[in-house]
N, C-alpha and C positions, 0 to 999 in steps of 0.2 A: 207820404202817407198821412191820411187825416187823421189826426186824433184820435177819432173812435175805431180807427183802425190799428192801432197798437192791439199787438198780440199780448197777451198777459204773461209774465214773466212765470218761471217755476220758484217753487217755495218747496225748500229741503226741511226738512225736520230731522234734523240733525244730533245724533247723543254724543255729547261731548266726556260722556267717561267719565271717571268719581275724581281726576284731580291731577293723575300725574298724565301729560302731555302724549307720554310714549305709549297709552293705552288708545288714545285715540283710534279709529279705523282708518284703513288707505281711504274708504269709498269719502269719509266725513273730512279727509285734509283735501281731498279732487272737491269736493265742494264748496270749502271755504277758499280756495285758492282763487276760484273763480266769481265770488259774490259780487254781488254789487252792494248789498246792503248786511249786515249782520246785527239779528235782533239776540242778545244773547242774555242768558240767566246771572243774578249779581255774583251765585256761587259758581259756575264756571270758570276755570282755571283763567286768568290771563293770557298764559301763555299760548293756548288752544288760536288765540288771535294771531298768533306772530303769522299764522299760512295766509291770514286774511290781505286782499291788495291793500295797500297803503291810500288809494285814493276811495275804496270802499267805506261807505259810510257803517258805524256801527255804533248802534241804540242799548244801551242798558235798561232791562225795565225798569229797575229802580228808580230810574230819570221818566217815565211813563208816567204821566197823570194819575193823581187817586191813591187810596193807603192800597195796600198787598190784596184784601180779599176784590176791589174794584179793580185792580186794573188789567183784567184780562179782556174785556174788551177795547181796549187803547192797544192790547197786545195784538186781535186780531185787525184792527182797523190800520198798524202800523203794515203788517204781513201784505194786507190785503191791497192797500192805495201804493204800496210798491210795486206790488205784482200785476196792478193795470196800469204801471208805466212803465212796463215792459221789464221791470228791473230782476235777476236775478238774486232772491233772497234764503236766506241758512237761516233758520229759527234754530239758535245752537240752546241745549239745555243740557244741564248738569245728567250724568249718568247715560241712563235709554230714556226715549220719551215718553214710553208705553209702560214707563214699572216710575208711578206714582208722578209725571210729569204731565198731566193735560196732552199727553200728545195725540191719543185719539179724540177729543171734544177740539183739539185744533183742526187737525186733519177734517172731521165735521164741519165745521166754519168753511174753512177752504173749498172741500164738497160744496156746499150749499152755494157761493160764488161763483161756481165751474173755472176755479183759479189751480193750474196744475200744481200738482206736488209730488214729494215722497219722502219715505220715510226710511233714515239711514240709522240702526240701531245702534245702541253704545253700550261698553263695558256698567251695567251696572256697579252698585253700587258694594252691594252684599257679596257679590261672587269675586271683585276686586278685596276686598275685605280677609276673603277667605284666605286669597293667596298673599298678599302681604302681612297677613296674621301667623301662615301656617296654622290656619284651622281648617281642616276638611268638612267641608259644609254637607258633605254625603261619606259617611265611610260604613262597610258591612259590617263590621261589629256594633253598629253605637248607633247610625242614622240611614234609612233608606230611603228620606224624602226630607222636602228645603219646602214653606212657605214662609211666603212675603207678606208682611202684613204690615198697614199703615197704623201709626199710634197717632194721630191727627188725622180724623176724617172731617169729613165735609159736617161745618154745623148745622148746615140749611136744610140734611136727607133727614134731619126728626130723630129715631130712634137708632139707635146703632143697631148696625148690619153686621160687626163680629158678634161670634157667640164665642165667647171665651172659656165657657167648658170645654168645646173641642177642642178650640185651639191649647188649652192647658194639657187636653189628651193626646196630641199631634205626637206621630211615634216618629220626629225628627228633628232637625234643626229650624229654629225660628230667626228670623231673620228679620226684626224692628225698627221701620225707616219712619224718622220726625219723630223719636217720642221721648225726649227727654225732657221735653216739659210735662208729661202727664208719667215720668216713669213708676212714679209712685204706687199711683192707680194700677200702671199697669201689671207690676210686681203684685198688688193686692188681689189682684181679680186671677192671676196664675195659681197664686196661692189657694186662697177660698175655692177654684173650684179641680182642684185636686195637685198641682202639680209640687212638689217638693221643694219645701223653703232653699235646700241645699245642690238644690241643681246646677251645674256650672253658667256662669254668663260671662259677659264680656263685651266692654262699652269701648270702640273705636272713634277717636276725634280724627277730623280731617283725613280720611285714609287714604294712601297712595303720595303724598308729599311729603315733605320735610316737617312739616308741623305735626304731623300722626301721632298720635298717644293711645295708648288703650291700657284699659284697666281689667283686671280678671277678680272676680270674685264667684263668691255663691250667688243666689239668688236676693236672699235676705238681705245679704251685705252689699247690693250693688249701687243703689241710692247713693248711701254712707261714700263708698269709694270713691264714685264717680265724683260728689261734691269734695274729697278730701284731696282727689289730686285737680280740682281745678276746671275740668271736662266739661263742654258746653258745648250746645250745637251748632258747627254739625253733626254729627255723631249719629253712628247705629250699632244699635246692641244685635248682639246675638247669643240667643240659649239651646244650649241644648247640654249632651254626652260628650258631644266633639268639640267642645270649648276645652275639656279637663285636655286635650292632646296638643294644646298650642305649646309649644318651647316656649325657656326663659325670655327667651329674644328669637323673634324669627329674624331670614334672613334681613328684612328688608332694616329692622330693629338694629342690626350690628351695624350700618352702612355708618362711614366712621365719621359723616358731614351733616347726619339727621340733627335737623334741629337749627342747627347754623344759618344764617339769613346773611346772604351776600350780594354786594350791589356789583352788578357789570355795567362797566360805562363804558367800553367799546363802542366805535360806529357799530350802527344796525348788524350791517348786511356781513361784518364780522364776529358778533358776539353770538349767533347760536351755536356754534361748535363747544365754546366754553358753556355756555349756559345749561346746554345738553351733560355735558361731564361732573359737572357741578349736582346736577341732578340726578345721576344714577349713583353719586356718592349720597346721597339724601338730603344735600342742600337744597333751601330755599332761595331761590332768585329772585333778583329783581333786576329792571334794566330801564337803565337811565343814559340814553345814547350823548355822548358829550361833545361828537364832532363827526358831522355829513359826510359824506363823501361824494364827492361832484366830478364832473369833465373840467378839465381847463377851462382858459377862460380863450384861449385860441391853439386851436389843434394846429395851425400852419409849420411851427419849428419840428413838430412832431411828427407831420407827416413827410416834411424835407428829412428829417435822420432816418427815415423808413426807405426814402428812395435811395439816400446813400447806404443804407446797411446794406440792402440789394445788391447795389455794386461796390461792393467791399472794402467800405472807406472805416469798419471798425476791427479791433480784434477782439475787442471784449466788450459784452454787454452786459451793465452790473446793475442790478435794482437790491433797493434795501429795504425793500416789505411787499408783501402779498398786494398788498395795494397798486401798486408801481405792476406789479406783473402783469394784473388784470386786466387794468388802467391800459399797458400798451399791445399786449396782444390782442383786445376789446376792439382798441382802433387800428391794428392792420388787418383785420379780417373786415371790419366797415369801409375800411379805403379797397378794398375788392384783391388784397393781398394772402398771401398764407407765410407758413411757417418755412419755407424755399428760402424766403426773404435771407434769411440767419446765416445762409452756406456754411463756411467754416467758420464762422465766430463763435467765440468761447462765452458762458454765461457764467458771472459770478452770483450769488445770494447772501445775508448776510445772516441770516439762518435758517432752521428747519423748516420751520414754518411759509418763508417766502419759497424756499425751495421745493415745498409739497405744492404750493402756488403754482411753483413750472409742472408739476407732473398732470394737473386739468390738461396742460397743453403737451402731452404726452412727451417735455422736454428736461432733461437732466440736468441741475449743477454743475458746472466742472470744479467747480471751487463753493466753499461753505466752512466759515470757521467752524474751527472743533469745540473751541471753550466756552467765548466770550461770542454773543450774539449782535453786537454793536459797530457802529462805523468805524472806531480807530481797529477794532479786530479784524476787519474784512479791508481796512488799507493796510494794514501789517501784512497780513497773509497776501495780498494782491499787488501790495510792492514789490514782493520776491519778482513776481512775474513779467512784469509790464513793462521792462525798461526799451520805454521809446517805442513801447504800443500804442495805438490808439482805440482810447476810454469813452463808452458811451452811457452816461449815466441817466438812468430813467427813475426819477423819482418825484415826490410831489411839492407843494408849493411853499412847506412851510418847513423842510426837515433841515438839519444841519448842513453847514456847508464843510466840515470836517474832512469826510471823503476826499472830496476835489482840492480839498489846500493839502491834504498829506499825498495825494496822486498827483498834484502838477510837476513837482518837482521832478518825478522821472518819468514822467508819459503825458502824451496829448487829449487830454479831458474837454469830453463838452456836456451840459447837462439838458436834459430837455424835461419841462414839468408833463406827465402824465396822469394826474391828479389834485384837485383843488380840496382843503381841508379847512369845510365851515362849522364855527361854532356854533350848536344845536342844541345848548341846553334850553329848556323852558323855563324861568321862575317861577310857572304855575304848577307845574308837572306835577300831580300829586305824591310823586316821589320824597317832594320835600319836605312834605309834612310826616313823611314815614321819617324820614332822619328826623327831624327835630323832637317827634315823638320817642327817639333812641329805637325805634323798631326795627335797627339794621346793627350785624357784628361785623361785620367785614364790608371797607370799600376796595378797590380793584381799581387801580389804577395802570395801564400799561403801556403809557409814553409823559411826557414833559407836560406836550402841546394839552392832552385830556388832563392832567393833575392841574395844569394853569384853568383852565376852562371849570373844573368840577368843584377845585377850590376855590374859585373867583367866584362863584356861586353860592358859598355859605353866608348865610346868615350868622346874628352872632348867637346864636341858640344852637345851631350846627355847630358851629368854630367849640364851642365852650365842651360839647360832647367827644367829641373827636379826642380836644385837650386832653381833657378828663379819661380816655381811654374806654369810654362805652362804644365805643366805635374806633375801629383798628384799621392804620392803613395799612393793605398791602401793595409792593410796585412791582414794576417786572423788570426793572433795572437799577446801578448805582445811578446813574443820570437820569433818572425818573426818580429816584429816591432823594438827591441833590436838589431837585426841583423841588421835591416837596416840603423838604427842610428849609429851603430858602423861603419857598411863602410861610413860613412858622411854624408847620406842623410834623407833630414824630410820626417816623416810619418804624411801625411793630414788626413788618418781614420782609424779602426782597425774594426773589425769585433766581432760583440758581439750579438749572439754567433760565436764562430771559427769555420762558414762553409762557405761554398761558396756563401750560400743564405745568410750568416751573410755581406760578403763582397759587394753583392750585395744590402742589405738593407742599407746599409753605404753609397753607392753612390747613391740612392735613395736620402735618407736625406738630403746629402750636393749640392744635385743636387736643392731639393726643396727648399731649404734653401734659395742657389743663386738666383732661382725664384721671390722669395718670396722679397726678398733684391732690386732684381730690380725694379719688381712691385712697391713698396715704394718709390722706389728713383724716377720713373716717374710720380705717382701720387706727390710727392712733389714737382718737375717742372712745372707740367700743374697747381698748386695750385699756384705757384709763378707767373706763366703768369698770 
């Protein structure tokens, strides 16, 4: 096809929701899944990325030519020279794109090109706001109507287009997107044209993530507040009656990890399940992948224990992580095999986690330590068994040989690697400058091989923070925690049991603890006043 034969690709206009991941829509994650290209807003979530393909390219306008008010046409020229090379492009923006995002003057541009599109709406901003506030942005006693009104309009229209007497008359909730730089103003002009210094308000930071803050005040006083706890944008206020009905703390306010910034260094394609949990407890994540996960470097041994498992040359098949599961059921359904293969062989795991691994593959455990998640635990437990069985271990290239020296003794072991383990940190990742700037409480750590790779990555500005306990590690085992004391560094928790929800119950605890510590120590001040 010639050139000017490329058909021109679709361009999604995408709302990316006010912040937290799990607001996104189904329509807007079938979208980013499949991009080719994603142009996305500096305040969109990160995480809204993870659905996007790894070989997809993706632009920040911030990195766009020009200060803020110029570069929206680099933003449509971007849209536009992707979509006549056929490329499937997500124009992701923070919220919906139609409530204060350009997304119809885009949508126009693309018109005007005969470049397809559409338009996939997203949780605003205000009405996300409402439910993590526990403020009813409409309720029969107080409000019967919600406008949206920008506190930053356009310099260039001349004369403002609010009339602020109505809006001071509006018999409902207001809902104030961009304006805390003008809130001054805008407090002044509610006031002067009739509304009542003492009407409730209420300025929300960052809403829907672990960073969220909100302040409640009157009217008069909200300036005052807002600058006394700190509060800057992004933020939207909201006034009205139905401010006085928010709780001390709404739900999302009690979540016991709000606030807490934790780094997951797991391979990728294992750490959203934790990062996911971590966030509906109101943690902040961040994710610093510290080791790939690849095929072998020759599947041949691999595929010869596949033909013998077939004909029944094993009794037990023992893998010691999820990895190792994937890693070789992956490859007998590629070599044109099924799960037949198994017949009567017994499958060990070495714990929960690997064993929820077998249930993808609709196959059960027969064995899984009770306690201890580790290889001396699953050769305790699997020596009872195997005297003078034959042992087929599937694991990867780098783990211990443990296993196999505590099972040679009474059974016939052989091991096949099913996975290759490369290190993947970046030096540049802007990760690191989030640690050196102490902008992390928690790192996570949950093997040997990632604590050697994450730690062999500090610098001494990192190294010196950690020391100093501004940054806390957590491991998911004593031999993950051994590791990390031998390269020099304290271990503040360990994980019991050695899963991820073990590591995560551990910062739970020490998180409550600190709560708990403080609470005391201000109840023993205002006793002393």
């Amino acid at each position: 096809m010639q050139e000017s034969e490329i058909r021109p690709g679709t361009v999604y206009l995408v709302g990316g929701g006010p912040g937290d991941p799990g607001l996104l829509t189904l329509r807007a994650v079938e979208c980013l899944r499949k991009a080719d290209v994603v142009i996305y807003d500096q305040l969109v979530s990160p995480r809204a990325l993870d659905f996007v393909p790894l070989a997809a390219q993706r632009i920040c306008v911030r990195d766009l030519a020009g200060y803020h008010p110029d570069r929206w046409p680099h933003i449509y020229h971007a849209m536009i020279d992707a979509a006549l090379e056929g490329k499937t492009v997500v124009r992701l923006k923070g919220g919906d794109p139609n409530i204060f995002g350009r997304g119809g003057e885009e949508a126009e541009c693309l018109r005007s090109k005969g470049i397809p599109y559409e338009m996939i709406p997203g949780v605003t901003t205000a009405l996300a706001c409402g439910s993590y506030l526990e403020i009813p942005l409409t309720h029969r006693a107080h409000a019967s109507a919600l406008a949206i009104i920008t506190g930053h309009e356009n310099p260039t229209k001349g004369q403002t287009r609010l009339d602020w007497a109505a809006i001071a008359r509006f018999p409902g909730t207001l809902a104030i997107y961009m304006g805390i730089a003008r809130l001054p103003l805008i407090v002044s002009e509610l006031v002067a044209n009739g509304m009542p210094d003492t009407t409730p308000a209420c300025i929300v930071y960052k809403a829907t993530t672990g960073h969220q803050l909100s302040v409640t005040a009157t009217l008069r006083d909200l300036d005052e507040s807002r600058r006394r706890n700190g509060i800057d944008t992004p933020a939207l206020v909201l006034i009205g009656q139905v401010v006085a009905l928010k709780p001390v703390k709404s739900w999302f306010e009690q979540q016991p990890l709000l606030n807490q910034r934790v780094l997951v260094t797991r391979p990728r394609e294992q750490s959203q399940e934790m990062i996911h949990q971590l966030e509906r407890l109101g943690a902040v994540t961040y994710s610093l992948p510290a080791i790939e996960i690849r095929e072998p470097a020759n599947w041949a041994p691999v595929d010869d224990a596949i033909d013998r498992l077939r004909d029944g040359a094993y009794d037990w098949l023992v893998f010691t992580s999820a990895n190792g599961v994937r890693g070789f059921f992956r490859r007998v359904l590629e070599i044109g095999r099924d799960l037949r293969i198994l017949g009567n062989t017994r499958l060990a795991a070495v714990g929960p986690s690997t064993a929820q691994a077998l249930t993808e593959y609709h196959l059960r455990a027969d064995l899984v330590p009770e306690d201890e998640y580790q290889a001396e635990a699953l050769a305790a437990k699997l020596g009872q068994q195997v005297d003078a069985h034959r042992v087929l271990l599937a694991r990867g290239d780098r783990g211990r040989e443990t296993l196999r020296e505590q099972l040679t003794p009474r059974a016939h072991v052989e091991q096949i690697v099913v996975y290759s383990q490369v290190d993947a940190i970046d030096p540049n990742h802007e990760m690191f400058d989030a640690l050196r700037r102490g902008e992390l409480d928690w790192i996570t750590l949950t093997s040997s091989n990632i604590a050697r790779a994450v730690i062999g990555s500090f610098d001494q500005t990192i190294r010196d923070r950690v020391l100093r306990g501004d940054m806390k590690v957590v491991t998911i085992s004593p031999l993950t925690s051994a590791t990390v004391r031998e390269l020099g560094f304290p271990v503040t928790a360990e994980a019991n049991p050695s899963t991820a929800n073990g590591i995560i119950d551990a910062i739970r605890q020490l998180v409550a603890a600190q709560k708990a510590s403080e609470q005391e120590s201000n109840s023993d001040a205002i006793s002393e006043v």
